[in-house]
C-alpha positions in Angstrom: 0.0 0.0 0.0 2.6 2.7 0.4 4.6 2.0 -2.4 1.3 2.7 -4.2 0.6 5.9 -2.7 4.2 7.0 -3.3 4.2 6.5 -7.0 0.9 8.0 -7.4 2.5 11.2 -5.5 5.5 11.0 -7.6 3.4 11.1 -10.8 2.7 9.3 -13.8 7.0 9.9 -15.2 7.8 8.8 -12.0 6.1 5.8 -11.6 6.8 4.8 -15.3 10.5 5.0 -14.8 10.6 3.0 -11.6 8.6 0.3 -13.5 10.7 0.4 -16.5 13.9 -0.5 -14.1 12.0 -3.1 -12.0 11.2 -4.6 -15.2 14.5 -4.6 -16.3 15.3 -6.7 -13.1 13.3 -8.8 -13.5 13.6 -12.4 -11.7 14.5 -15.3 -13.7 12.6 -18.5 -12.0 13.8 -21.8 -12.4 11.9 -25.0 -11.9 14.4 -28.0 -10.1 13.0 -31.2 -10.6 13.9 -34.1 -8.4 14.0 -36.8 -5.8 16.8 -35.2 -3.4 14.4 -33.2 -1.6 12.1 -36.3 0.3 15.0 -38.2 0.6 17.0 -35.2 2.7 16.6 -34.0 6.3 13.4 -31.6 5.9 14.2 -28.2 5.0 17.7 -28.4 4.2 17.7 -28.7 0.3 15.6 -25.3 0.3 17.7 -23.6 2.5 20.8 -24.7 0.1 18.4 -22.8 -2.4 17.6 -19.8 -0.5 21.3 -19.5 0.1 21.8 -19.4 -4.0 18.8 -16.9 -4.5 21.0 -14.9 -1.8 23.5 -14.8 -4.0 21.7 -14.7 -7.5 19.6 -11.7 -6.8 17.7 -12.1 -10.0 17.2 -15.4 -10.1 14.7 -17.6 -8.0 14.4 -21.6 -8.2 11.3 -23.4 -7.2 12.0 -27.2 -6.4 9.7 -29.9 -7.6 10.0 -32.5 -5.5 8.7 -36.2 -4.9 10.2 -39.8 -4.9 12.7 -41.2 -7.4 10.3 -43.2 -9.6 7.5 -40.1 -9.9 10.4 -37.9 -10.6 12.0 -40.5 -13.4 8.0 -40.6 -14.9 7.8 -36.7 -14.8 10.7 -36.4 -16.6 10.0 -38.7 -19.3 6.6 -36.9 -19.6 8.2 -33.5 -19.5 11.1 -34.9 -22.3 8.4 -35.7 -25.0 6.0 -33.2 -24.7 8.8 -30.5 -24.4 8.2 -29.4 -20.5 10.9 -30.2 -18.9 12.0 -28.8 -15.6 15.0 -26.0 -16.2 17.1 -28.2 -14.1 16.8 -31.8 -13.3 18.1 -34.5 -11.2 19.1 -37.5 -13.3 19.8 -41.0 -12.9 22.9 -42.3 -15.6 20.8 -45.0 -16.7 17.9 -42.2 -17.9 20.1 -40.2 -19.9 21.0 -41.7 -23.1 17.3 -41.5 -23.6 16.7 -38.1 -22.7 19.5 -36.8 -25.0 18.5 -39.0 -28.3 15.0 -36.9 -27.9 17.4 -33.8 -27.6 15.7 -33.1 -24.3 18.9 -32.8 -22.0 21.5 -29.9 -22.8 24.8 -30.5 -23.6 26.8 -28.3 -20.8 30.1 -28.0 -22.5 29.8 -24.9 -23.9 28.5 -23.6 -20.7 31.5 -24.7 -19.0 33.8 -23.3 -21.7 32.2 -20.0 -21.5 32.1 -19.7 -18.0 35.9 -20.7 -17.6 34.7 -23.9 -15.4 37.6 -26.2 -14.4 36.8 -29.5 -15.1 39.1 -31.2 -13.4 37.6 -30.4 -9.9 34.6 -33.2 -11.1 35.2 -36.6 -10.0 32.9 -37.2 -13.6 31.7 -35.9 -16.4 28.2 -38.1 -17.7 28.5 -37.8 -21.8 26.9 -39.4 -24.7 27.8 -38.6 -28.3 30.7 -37.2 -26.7 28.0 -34.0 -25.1 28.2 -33.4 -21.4 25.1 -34.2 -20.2 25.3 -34.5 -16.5 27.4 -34.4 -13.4 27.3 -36.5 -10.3 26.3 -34.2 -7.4 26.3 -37.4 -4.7 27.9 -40.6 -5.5 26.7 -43.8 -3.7 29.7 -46.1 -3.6 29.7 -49.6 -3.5 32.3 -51.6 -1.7 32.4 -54.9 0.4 30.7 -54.6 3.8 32.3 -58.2 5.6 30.9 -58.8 9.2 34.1 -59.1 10.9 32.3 -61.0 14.0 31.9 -64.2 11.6 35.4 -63.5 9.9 36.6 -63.9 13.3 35.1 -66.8 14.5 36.0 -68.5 11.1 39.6 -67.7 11.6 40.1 -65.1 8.8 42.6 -63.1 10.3 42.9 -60.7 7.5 40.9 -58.8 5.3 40.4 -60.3 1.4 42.6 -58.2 -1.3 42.8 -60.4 -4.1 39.9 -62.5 -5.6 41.8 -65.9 -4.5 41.8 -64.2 -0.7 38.5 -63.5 -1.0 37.1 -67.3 -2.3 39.3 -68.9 0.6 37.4 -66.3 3.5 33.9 -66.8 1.8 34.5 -71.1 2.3 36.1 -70.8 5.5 32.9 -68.4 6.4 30.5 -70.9 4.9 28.6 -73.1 7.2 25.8 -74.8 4.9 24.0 -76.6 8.3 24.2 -73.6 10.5 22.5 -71.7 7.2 25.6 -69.1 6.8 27.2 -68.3 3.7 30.6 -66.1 2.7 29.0 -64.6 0.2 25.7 -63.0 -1.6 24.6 -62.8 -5.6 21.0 -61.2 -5.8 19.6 -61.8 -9.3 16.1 -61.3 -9.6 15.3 -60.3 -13.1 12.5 -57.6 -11.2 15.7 -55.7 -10.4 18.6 -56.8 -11.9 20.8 -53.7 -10.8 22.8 -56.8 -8.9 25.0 -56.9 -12.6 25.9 -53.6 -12.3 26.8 -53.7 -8.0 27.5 -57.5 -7.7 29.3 -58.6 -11.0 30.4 -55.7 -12.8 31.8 -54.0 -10.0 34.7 -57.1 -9.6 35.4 -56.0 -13.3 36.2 -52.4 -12.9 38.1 -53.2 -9.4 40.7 -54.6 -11.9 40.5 -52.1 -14.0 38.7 -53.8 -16.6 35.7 -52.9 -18.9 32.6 -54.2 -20.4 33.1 -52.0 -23.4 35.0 -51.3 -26.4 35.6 -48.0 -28.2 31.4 -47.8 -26.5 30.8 -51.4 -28.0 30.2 -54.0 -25.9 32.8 -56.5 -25.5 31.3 -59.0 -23.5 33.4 -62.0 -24.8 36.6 -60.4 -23.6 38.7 -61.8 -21.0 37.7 -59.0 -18.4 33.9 -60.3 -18.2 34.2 -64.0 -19.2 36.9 -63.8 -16.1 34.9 -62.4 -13.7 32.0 -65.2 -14.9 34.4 -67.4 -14.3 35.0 -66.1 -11.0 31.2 -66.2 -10.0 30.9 -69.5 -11.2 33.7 -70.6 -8.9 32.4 -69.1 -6.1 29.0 -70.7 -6.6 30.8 -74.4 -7.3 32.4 -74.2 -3.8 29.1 -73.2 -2.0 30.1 -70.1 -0.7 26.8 -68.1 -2.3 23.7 -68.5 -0.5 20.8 -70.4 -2.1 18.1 -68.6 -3.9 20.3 -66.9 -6.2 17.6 -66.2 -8.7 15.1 -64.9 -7.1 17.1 -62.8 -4.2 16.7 -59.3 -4.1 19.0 -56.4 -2.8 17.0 -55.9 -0.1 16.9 -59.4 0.8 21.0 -59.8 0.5 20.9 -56.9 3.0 18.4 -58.5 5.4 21.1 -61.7 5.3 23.9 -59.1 6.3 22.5 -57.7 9.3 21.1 -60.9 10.4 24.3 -62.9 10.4 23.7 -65.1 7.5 26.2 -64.3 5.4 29.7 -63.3 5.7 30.3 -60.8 3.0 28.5 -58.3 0.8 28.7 -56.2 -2.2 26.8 -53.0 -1.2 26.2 -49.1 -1.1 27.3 -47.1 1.8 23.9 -45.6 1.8 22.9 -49.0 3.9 25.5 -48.5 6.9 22.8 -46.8 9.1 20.2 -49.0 8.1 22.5 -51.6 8.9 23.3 -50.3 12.2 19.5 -49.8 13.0 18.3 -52.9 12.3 21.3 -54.6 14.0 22.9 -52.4 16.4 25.4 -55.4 17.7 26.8 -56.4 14.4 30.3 -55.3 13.7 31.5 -55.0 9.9 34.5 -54.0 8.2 34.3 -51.9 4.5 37.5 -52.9 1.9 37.8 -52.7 -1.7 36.4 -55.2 -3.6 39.6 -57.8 -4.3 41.4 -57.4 -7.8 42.9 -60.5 -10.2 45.9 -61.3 -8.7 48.9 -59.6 -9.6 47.0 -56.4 -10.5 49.0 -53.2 -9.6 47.2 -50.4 -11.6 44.6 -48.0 -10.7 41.3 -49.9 -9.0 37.5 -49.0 -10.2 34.5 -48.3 -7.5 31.4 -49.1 -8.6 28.9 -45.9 -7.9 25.6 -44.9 -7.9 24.6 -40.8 -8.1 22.3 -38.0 -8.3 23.2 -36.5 -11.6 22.5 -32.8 -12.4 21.7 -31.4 -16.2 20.0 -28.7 -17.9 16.6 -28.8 -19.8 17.5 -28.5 -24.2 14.0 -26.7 -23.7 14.9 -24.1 -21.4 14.9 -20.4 -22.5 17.6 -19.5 -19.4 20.2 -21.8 -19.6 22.7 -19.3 -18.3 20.7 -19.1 -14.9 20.5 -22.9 -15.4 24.0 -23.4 -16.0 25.0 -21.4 -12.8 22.9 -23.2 -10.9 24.5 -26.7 -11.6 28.0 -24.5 -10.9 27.0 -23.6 -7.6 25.7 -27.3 -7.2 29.2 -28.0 -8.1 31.1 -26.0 -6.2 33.6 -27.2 -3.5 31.7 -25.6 0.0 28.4 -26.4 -1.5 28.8 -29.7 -2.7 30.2 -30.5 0.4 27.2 -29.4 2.1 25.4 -31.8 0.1 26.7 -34.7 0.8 27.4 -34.6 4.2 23.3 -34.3 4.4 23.1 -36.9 2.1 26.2 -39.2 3.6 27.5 -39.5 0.3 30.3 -38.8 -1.4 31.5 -35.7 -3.4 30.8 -34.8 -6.9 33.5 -32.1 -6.5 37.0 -33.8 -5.9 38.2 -31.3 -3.4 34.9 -31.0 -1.4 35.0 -32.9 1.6 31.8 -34.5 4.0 31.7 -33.4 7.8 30.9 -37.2 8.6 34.3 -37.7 7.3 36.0 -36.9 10.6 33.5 -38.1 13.1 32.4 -41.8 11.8 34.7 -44.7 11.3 32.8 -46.2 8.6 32.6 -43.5 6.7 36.4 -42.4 7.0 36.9 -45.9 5.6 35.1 -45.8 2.6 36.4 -42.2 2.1 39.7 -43.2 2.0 38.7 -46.3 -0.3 36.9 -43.3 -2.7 39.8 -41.4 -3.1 42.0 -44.0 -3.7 39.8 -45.2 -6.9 38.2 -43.5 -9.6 34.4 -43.9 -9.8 33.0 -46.7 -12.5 29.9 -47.2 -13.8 29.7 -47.9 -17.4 26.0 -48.5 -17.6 25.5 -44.8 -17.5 24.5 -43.7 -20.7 23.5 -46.8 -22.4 20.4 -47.8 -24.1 17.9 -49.4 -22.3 20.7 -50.0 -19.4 18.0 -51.7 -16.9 16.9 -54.4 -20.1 20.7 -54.8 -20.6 21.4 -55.6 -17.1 18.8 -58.0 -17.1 19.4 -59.8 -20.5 22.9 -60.7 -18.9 21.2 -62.0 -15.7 19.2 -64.7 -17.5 22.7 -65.4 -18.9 24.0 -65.6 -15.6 21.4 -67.8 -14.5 21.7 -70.6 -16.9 25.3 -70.3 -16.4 25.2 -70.7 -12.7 22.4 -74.1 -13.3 24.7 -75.3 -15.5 23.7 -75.0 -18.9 26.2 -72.5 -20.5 29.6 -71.7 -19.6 31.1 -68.7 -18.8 32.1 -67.8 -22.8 29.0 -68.9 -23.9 27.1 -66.9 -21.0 29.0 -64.0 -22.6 28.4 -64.9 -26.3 24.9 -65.0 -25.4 24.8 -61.8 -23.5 26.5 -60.0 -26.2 24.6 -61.1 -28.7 21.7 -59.7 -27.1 23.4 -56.4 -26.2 24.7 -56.0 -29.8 20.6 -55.6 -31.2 20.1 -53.1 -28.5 23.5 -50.6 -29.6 
């Protein structure tokens, strides 16, 4: 109401100039679409927000939030019709979708015009060689071993090499007293096991599932690590119901004592602790071939970051994902999240007060963060032709080169 009465006492020239420079400041507003929000303490993505309004006086963002699978639905919607949020969160196995309909940006020019340093992120998403999204939060995947049962089976140190590891899974296997050294979950419902409980013993070696962005299936990297599995499973050390387990249910076997090791995200060490507050576990790298020396691979889940092809402000958009990026902020963010940094330099507060945590830290930045599914085709189909593959190889029906032949030959149709 006052401003009112001032401009009508300052007169019609007045009033028309102070309009003419409001409108020339006019706020940008940005829509940021995704699943971050539920899954953070309340409140604290926003005020992250408010704090980038603060300082982006002209530009305002407005989160859309719900869980992961609406937000992976409204994206898809959004993509094909053209409505895409300014900014979204992404999962790597959405985006090579999303950029063959031309609906995610690519963000190197933004970066080159900006003066962005690349090298402070731990990865850079692209397909057809565009940058289409960052990891904000990286999920890491190591092995979680329940050092009560190592213990008491008389492993007296800690698996580093795949032979290590096959001798502590059998001399933590107890078939009569129902305990097991190790767990494969391949449900074909959600076969993300290929990507954290197969793959992830390729890329530990330094190895790769790919070849100049074919796949290469048949190679020695993957029919070795078959042949691993299958070893494993011929000396008993997996425990039964391979097919049909689930993630959850190889987690439920961890904290309940069943089994001895695990392949699993570090986003389960409170559940863990919650649902078992007596069990005492260790966190190591997943074991290499033996006689590897060279740089080790951690498998890694994230919350990506890109900007909308649609979008008439991708400059605002652009500085958003910066800020997202940015050393202080970013290590904000995952220190809510307990995950680990997009930003290499950025560092999380539970880093110096949780033991777990420090351990898988150091882990992190000892590796370099692997996950070639990101950016495929149809990546979840993929992961699940090469569990049926895995399946009749583990019942006996194929061996490990023709499990791989097989799997390849179905991949190939899909590339």
């Amino acid at each position: 109401m006052k401003t009112n009465k001032t401009l009508a006492l300052l007169g019609g020239t007045a009033a028309a100039w102070i309009f003419g420079v409001t409108g020339a400041m006019a706020q940008v507003e940005l829509e940021f679409s995704q699943w971050w929000e539920p899954e953070l303490p309340a409140g604290s993505l926003r005020a992250i927000m408010d704090d980038f309004e603060a300082e982006h006086p002209d530009i305002t963002v407005t989160l859309v939030s719900g869980p992961y699978a609406t937000t992976r639905d409204q994206i898809a919607i959004g993509a094909a019709s053209g409505t895409m949020s300014d900014v979204v969160g992404l999962d790597g196995a959405w985006v090579n979708s999303l950029s063959s309909q031309n609906a995610i940006a690519d963000m190197t020019p933004l970066m080159d015009e900006s003066g962005f340093d690349k090298s402070q992120v731990a990865d850079i998403v692209t397909v057809d060689d565009k940058a289409v999204m960052f990891p904000v939060a990286s999920f890491v995947y190591p092995i979680f071993v329940n050092t009560d049962l190592a213990e008491e089976a008389g492993v007296t140190e800690m698996p580093e090499t795949r032979a290590e590891f096959l001798e502590a899974a059998k001399m933590m296997t107890d078939a009569e007293a129902n305990r097991y050294g190790w767990s494969l979950p391949l449900s074909l419902q959600s076969p993300s096991s290929v990507l954290n409980d197969m793959m992830s013993w390729v890329w530990a070696s330094g190895g790769s599932m790919l070849e100049n962005g074919q796949p290469n299936l048949e190679g020695e990297d993957v029919v070795g690590m078959l042949d691993y599995i299958n070893q494993l499973h011929e000396a008993g050390v997996i425990s039964p119901g391979i097919a049909t387990k689930t993630e959850q249910e190889k987690v439920e076997e961890f904290v309940n004592g069943r089994i001895g090791m695990m392949v699993d995200t570090l986003a389960h060490v409170n559940l863990i602790r919650e649902r078992n507050p007596d069990l005492n576990f260790d966190i190591i790298p997943i074991p290499v071939v033996e006689g590897y020396e060279g740089e080790r691979g951690l498998t890694y889940a994230s919350w990506g970051i890109g900007i909308s092809e649609q979008t008439e402000n991708k400059e605002e958009a652009w500085q958003l994902v910066e800020y997202m990026m940015s050393e202080e902020v970013n290590a904000r963010l995952v220190s809510l999240a307990n995950a680990f940094p997009g930003n290499v330099n950025a560092q999380p507060d539970f880093v110096d007060s949780d033991e777990a945590f420090a351990k898988a830290f150091e882990i992190f930045q000892e590796t370099y963060l692997a996950n070639e599914f990101t950016g495929l085709p149809v990546a979840v189909d993929l992961m699940r032709q090469f569990a049926v593959e895995t399946q009749k190889m583990l019942e006996g029906q194929e061996s490990p080169e023709e499990a791989a032949a097989n799997a390849q030959a179905g991949w190939m149709k899909e590339f």
